[in-house]
MIVEX-215178 format. One record per residue (C-alpha): residue in three letters; z negated, y negated, x negated; residue number from 1. Coordinates in pm, 1 decimal. Layout:
NODE  rest        pz        py        px   nr
NODE   ALA         Z         Y         X  NUM
...
This chain:
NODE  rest        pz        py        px   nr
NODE   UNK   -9107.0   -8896.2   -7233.5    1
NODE   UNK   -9061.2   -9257.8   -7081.2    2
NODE   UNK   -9378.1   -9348.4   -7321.9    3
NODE   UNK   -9197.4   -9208.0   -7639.8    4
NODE   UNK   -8885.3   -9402.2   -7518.9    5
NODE   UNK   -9009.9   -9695.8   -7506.7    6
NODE   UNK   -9210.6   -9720.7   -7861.6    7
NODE   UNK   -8850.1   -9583.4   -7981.2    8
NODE   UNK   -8739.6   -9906.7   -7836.8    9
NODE   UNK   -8952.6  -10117.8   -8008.3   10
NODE   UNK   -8964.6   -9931.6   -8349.4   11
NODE   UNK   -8527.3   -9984.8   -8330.6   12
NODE   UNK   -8626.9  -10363.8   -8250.3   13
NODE   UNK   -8800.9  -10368.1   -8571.1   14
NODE   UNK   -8533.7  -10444.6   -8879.1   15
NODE   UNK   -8751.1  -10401.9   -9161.3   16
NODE   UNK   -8821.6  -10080.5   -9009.1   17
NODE   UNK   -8489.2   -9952.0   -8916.6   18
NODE   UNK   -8390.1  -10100.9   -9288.4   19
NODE   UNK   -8679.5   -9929.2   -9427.8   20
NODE   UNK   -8533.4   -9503.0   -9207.8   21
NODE   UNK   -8229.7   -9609.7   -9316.9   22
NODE   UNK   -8301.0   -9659.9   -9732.0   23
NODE   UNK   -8521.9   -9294.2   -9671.0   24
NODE   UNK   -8253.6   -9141.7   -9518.0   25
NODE   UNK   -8008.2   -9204.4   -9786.6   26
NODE   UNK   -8212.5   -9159.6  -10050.6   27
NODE   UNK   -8273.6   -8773.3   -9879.6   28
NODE   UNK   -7884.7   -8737.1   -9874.0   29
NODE   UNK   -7809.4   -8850.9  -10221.6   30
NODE   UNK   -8058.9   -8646.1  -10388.3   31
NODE   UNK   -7997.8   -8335.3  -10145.6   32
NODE   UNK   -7620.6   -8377.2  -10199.8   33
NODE   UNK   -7492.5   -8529.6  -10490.7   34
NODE   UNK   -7576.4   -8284.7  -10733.7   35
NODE   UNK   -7366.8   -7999.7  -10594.9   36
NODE   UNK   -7119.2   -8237.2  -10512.3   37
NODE   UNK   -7084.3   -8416.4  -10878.9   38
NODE   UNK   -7142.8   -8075.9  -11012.5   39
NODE   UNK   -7480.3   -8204.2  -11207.4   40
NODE   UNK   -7731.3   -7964.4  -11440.0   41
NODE   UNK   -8057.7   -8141.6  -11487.3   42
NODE   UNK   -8186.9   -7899.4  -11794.1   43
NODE   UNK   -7800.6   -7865.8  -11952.3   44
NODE   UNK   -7768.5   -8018.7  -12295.1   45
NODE   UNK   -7484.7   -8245.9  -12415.5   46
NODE   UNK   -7451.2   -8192.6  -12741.1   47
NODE   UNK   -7144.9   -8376.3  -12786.9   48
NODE   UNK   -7234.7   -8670.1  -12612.8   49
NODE   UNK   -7593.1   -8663.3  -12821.8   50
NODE   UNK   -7950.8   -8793.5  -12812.0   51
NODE   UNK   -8074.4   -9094.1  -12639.4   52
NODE   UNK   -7682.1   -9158.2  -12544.1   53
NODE   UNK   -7633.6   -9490.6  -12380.5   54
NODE   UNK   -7468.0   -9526.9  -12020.3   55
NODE   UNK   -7113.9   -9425.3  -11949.9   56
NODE   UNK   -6882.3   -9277.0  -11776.7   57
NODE   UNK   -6944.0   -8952.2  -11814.2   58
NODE   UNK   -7326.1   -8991.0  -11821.4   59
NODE   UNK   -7411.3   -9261.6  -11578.2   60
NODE   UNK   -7751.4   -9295.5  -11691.0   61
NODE   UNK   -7708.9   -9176.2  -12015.1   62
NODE   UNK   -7852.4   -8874.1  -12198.9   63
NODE   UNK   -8276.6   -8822.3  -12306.1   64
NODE   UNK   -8398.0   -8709.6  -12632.9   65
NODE   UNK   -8259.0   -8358.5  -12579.5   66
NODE   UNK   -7955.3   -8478.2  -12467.3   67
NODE   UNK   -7973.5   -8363.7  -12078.1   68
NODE   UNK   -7796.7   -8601.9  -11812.6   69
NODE   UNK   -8062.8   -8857.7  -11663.0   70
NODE   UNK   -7894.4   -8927.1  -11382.6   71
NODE   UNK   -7861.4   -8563.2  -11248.3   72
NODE   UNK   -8265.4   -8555.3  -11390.0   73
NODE   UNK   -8332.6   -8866.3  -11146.0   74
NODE   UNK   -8159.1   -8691.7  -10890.3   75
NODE   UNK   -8306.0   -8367.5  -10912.5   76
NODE   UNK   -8626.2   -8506.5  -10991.8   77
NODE   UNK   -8605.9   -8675.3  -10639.5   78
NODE   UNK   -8623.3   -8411.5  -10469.8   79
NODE   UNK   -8966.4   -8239.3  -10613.4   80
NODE   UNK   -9115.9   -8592.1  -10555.6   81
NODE   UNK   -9012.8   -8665.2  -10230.8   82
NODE   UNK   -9103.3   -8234.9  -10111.8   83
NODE   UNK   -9450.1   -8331.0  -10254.0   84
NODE   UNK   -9513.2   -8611.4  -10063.8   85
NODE   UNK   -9363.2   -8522.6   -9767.3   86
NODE   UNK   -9551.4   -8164.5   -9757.3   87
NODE   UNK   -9875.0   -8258.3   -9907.4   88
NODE   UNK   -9874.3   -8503.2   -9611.7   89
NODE   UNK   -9775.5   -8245.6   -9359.8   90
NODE   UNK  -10075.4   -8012.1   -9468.1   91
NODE   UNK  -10358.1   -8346.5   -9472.0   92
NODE   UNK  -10203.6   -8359.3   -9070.5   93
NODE   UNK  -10226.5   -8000.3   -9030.0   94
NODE   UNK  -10636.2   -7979.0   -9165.5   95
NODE   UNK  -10700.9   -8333.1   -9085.4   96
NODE   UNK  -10641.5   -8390.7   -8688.2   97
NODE   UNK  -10841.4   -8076.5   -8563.4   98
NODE   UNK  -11125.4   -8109.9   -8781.8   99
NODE   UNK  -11114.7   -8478.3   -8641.5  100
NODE   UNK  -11031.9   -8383.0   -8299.9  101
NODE   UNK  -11336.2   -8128.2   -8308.4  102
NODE   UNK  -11587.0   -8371.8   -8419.4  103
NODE   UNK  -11469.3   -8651.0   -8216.3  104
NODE   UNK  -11509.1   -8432.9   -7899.9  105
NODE   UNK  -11758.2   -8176.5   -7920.4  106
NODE   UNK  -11991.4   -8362.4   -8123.7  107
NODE   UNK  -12327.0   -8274.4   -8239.6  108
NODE   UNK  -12276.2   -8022.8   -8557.9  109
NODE   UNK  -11928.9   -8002.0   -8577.5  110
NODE   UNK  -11926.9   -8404.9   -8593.1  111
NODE   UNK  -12222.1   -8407.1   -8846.9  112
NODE   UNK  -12124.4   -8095.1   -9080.2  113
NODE   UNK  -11759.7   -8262.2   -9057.3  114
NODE   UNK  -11782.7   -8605.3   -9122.0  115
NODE   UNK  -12076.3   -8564.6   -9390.8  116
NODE   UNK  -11771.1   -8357.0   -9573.1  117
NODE   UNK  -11510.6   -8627.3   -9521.8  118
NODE   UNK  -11787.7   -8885.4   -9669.8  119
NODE   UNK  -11828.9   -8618.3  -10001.2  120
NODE   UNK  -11456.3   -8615.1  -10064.4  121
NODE   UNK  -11397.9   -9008.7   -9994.4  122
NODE   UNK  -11746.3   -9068.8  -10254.1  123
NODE   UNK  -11503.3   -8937.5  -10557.5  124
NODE   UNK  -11223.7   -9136.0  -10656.5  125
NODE   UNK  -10958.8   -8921.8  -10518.1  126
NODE   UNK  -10744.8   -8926.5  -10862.3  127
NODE   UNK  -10963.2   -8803.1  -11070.2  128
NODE   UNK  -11024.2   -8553.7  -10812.7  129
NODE   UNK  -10696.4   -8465.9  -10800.6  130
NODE   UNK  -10657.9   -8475.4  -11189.4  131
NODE   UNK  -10955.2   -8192.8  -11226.2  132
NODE   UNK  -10849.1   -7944.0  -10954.9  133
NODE   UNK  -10496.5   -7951.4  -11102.9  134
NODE   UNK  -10608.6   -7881.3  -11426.8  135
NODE   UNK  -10874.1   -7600.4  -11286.7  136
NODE   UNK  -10481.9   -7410.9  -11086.4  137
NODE   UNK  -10197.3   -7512.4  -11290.5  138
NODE   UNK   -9954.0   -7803.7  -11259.3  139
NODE   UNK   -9666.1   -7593.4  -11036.0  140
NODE   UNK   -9527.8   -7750.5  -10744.4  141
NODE   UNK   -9692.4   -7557.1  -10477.1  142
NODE   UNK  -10016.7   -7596.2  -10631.3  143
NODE   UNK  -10013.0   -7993.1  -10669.6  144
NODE   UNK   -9919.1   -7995.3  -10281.6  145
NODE   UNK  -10167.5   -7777.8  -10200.3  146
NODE   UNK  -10429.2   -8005.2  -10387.0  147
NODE   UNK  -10284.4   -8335.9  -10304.2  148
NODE   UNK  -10269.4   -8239.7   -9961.1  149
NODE   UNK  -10612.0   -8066.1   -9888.4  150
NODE   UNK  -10772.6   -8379.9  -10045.0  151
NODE   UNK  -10598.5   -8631.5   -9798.7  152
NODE   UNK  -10741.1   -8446.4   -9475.7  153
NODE   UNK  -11008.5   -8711.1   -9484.0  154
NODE   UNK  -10843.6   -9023.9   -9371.0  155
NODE   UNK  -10665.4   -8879.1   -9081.6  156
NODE   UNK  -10961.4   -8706.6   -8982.1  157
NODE   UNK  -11145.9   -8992.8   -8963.9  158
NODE   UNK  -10843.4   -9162.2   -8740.3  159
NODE   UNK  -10865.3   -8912.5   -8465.4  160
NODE   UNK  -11245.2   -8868.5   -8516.7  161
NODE   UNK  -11222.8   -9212.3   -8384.9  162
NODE   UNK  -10967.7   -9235.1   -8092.3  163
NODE   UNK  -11141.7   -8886.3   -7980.7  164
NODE   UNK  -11506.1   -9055.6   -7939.2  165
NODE   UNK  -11339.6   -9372.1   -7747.3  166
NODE   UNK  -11106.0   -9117.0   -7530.0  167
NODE   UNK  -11385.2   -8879.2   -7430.7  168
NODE   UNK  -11568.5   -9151.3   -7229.5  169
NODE   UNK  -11247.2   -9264.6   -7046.4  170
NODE   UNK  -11245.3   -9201.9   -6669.3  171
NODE   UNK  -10971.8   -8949.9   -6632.1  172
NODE   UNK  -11128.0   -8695.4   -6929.4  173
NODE   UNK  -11504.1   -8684.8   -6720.3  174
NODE   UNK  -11281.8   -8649.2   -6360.0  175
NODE   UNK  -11111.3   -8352.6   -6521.0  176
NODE   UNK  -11430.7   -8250.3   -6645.3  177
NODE   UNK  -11580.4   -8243.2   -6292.4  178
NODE   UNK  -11280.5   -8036.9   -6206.0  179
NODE   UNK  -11430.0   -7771.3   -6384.4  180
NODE   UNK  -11151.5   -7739.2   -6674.9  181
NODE   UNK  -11239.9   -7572.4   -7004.3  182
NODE   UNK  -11330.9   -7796.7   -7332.9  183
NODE   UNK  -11041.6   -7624.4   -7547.6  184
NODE   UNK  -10808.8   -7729.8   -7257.0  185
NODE   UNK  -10960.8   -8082.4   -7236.3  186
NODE   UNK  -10869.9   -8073.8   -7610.4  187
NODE   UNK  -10579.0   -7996.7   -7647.5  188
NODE   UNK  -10389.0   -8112.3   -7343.3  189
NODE   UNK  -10600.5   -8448.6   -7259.4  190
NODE   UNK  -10801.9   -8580.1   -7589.8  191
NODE   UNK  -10527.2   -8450.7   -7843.6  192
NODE   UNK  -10152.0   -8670.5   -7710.2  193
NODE   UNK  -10340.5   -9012.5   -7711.5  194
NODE   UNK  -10545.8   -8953.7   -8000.3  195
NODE   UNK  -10291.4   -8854.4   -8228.7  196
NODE   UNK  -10021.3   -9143.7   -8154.3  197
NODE   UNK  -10190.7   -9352.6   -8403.3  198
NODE   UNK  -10189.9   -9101.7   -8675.4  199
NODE   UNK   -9772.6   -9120.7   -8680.6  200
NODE   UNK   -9772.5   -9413.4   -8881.1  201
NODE   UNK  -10068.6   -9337.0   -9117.0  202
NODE   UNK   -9839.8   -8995.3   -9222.3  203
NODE   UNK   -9588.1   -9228.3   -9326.6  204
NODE   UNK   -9845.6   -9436.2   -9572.7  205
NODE   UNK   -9954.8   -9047.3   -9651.5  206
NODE   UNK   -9646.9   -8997.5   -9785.4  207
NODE   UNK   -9641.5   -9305.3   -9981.3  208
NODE   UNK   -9986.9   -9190.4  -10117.8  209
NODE   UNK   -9904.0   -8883.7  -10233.2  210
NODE   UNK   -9587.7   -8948.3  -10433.8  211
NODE   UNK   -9790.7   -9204.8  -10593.8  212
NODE   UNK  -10026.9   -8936.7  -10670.0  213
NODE   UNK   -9752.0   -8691.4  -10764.6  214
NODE   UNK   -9603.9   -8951.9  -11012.6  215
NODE   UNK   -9943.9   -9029.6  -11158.3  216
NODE   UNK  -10070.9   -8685.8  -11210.9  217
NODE   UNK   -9661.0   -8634.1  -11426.1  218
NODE   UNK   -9707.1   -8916.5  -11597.9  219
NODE   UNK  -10017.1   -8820.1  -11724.5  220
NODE   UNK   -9862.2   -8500.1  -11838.6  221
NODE   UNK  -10076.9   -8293.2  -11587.1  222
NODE   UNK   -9832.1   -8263.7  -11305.4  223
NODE   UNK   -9491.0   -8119.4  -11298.3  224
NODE   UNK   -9414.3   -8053.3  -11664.3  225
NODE   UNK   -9037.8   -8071.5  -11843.0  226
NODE   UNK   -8771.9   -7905.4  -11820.8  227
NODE   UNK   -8855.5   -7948.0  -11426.6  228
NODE   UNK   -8788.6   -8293.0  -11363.7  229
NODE   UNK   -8954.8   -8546.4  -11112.8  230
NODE   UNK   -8984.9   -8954.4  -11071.1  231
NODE   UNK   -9320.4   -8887.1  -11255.3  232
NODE   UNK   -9246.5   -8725.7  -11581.2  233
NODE   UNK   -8935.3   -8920.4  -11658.4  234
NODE   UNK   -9171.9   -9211.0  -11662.6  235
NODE   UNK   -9359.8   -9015.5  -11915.2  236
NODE   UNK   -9073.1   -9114.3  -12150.7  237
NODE   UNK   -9202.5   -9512.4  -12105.9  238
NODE   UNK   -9555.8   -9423.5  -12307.3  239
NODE   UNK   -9305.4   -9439.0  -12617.1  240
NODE   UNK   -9264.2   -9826.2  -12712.2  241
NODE   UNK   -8911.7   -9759.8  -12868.4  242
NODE   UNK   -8790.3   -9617.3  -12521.9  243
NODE   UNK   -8992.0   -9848.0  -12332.0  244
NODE   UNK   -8836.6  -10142.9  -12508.6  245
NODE   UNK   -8500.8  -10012.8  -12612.2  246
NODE   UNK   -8387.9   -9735.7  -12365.0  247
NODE   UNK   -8463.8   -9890.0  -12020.5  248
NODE   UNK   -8213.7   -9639.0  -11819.5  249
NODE   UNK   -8425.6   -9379.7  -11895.3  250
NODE   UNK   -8739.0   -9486.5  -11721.4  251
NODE   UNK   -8702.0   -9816.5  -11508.4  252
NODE   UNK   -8473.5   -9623.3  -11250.2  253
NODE   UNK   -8739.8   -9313.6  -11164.8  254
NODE   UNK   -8963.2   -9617.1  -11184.0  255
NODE   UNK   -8750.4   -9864.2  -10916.0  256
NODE   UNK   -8726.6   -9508.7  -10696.6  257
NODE   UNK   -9128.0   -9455.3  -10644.8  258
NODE   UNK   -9121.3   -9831.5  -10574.6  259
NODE   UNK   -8874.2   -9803.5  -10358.7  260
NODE   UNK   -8988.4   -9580.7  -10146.5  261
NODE   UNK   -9338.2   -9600.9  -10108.2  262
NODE   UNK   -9254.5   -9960.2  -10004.1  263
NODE   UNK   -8999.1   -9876.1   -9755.1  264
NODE   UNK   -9291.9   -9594.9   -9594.3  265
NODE   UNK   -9524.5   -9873.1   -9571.2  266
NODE   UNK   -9303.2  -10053.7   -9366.0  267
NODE   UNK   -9147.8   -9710.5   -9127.1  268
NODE   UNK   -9563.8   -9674.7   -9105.3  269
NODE   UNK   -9646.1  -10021.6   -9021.3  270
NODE   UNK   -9297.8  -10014.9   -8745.5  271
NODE   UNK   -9456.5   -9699.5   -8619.5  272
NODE   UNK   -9809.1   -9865.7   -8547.6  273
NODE   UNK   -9642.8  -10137.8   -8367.0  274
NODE   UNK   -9442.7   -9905.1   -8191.0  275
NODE   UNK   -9710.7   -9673.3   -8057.4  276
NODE   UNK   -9943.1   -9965.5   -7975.0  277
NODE   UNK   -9852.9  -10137.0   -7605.7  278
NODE   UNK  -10057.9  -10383.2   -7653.6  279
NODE   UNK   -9879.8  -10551.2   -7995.6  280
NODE   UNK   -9656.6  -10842.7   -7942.1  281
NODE   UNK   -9395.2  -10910.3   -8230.9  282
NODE   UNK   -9451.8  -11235.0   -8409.3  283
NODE   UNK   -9109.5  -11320.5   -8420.6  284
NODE   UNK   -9066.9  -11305.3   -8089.4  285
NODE   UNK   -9049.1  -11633.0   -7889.7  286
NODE   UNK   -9329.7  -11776.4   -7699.7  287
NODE   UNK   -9275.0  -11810.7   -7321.0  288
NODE   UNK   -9296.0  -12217.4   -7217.7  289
């Protein structure tokens, strides 16, 4: 508790950082809330207001080609992207730090069998990976997450692989070895809290990763298709050069949102490192005489 404390300290001593929670955290409450609250449909047509409507006041963003609202579209759209990154990152945690915990202890097979996997999934470029198995199960939601999210294991496994191998050889693990305790307890209550500190901040950048992905695999026309909206398939409408050059609120917003926030997870991942390591000393902060 006093450990966790005190990287809280530092992370709320960071200001890009605390800049960086605090853009996240209301971009989750605008696209949570906003759309029961302004009363918005993503897939209801105006067909007063028409096609390709410019930006008023009653459409903020203005309307697409089939005349839906693109602002409640953004909004709504938000919220697929940001439950695919966050939960495809969740799952690479959830497969990634025991099969790295397991190798990075026990050793022998498990570390060769597991890492030799890891080193077949990294050897493919991991979006065209992606690309294929999506195409193989269908472009729903809980199927890209699934994909997107098995497929990222690797990285994080290979993060604890490596904390494990240096923690094992530390003095405390072989005392409570000699103590006689068992290798799953050893595990899980000694090896497991310091080697998975580091992995805090690469989830962030895992997020980051797969909404990228997410927005790729849409705007290729393989991920989440229309009427269901998301960041990536509105930018589908900027492959057409007379919307690319003549109707910018239709695409350049979804597009300044990805940006956004994979930007502002880089920097709550890189406040997190910093955080979590007690050895880091800020760069701003001034040098003793």
């Amino acid at each position: 508790m006093r450990e966790f404390k005190r990287a809280l300290g530092r992370l709320c001593r960071d200001r890009r950082s605390v800049a960086a929670l605090c853009i996240l955290g209301a971009e989750v409450l605008c696209v949570l809330l906003l759309p029961p609250l302004l009363g918005l449909e993503p897939n209801l047509t105006d067909r007063a207001a028409g096609f390709w409507a410019p930006p008023s006041a009653e459409h903020w963003l203005g309307t697409d080609d089939v005349g839906r609202d693109v602002f409640a579209r953004l909004l709504y759209g938000g919220r697929v992207s940001l439950l695919v990154g966050f939960s495809a990152a969740a799952i690479s945690m959830a497969v990634g730090v025991p099969l790295g915990l397991l190798a990075g202890y026990r050793r022998g097979k498990c570390e060769f069998w597991i890492m030799r996997c890891a080193d077949v999934f990294q050897s493919f470029p991991s979006i065209v990976l992606i690309l294929c198995l999506v195409t193989l199960v269908g472009p729903s939601v809980c199927n890209i997450i699934l994909v997107i999210g098995l497929l990222g294991w690797t990285s994080i496994a290979r993060l604890v692989y490596g904390n494990a191998l240096a923690i094992r050889e530390k003095e405390y693990i072989i005392a409570v070895q000699a103590l006689g305790a068992r290798s799953r307890t050893i595990m899980f209550r000694n090896v497991l809290p310091n080697a998975v500190a580091p992995v805090w901040a690469a989830l962030a950048q895992r997020v980051g990763r797969a909404i990228l992905s997410e927005s790729s695999l849409s705007f290729l026309g393989v991920g989440i298709r229309p009427p269901q909206a998301s960041w990536g398939n509105l930018m589908q409408h900027a492959s057409n050069l007379a919307v690319l050059t003549g109707r910018p609120w239709v695409w350049l917003p979804p597009g300044l949102f990805i940006v956004l926030s994979v930007i502002c997870l880089q920097l709550v991942g890189d406040g997190l490192r910093d955080a979590l390591d007690p050895k880091f000393i800020p760069t701003n902060r001034p040098c003793a005489d």
